[in-house]
C-alpha positions as CSV (number, residue, x, y, z in Angstrom):
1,X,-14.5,69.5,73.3
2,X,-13.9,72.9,75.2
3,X,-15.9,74.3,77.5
4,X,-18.1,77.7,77.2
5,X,-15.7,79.2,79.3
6,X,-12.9,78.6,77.5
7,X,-14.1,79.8,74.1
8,X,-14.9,82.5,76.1
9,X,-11.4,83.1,76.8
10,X,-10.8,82.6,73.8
11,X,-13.0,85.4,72.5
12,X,-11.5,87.4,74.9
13,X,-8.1,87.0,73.7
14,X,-9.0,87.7,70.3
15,X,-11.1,90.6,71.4
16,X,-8.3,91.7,73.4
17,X,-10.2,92.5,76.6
18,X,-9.0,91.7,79.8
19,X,-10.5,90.3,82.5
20,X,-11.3,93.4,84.4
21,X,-12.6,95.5,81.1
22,X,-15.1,92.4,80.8
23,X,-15.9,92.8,84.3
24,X,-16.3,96.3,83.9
25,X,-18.5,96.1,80.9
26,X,-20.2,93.3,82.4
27,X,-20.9,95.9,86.0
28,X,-19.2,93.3,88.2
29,X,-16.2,93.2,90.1
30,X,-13.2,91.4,88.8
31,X,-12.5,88.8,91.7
32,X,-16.2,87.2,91.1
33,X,-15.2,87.3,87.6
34,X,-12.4,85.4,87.7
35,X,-13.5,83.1,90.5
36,X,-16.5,82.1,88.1
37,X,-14.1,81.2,85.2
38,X,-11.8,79.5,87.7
39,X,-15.4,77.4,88.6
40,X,-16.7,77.2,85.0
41,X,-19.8,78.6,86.8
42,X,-22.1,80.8,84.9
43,X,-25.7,80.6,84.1
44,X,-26.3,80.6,79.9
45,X,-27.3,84.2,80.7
46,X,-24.4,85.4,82.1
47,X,-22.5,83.6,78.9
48,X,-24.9,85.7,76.8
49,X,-24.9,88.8,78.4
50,X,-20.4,88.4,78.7
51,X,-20.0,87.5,75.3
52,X,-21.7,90.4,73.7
53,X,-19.9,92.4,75.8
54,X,-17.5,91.3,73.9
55,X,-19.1,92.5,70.9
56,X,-20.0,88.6,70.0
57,X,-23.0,86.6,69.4
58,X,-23.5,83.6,71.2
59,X,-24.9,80.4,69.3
60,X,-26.1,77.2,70.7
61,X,-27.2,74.1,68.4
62,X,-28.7,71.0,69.1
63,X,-26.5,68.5,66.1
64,X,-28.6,65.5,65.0
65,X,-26.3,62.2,64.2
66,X,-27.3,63.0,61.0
67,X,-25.6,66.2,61.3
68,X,-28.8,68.5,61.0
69,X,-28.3,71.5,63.5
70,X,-31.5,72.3,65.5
């Protein structure tokens, strides 16, 4: 299973926004940026607030054996 960062890269590359336009569009500078991703350290509100700077929605589930979704 991949990581939150890198479905964020992901998004990223199919958004096709750089590193520094996220950082931009995200006010931060692009060396923290990049040193977080490099960490895999972000709170789940900086994952929120990056992503729909990407013009995404973020969705996090809960998936029972049973394959329910909470």
């Amino acid at each position: 299973m991949i990581n939150l960062t890198e479905k964020l890269k992901i998004a990223m590359i199919k958004q096709n926004v750089t590193q520094q336009q996220l950082a931009e569009r995200t006010e931060q500078k692009q060396p923290n940026l990049s040193a977080k991703m490099v960490a895999n350290n972000f709170k789940l509100s900086e994952y929120q607030r990056l992503v729909e700077a990407l013009g995404c929605r973020l969705e996090i589930n809960i998936v029972l054996p049973n394959g329910e979704k909470l």
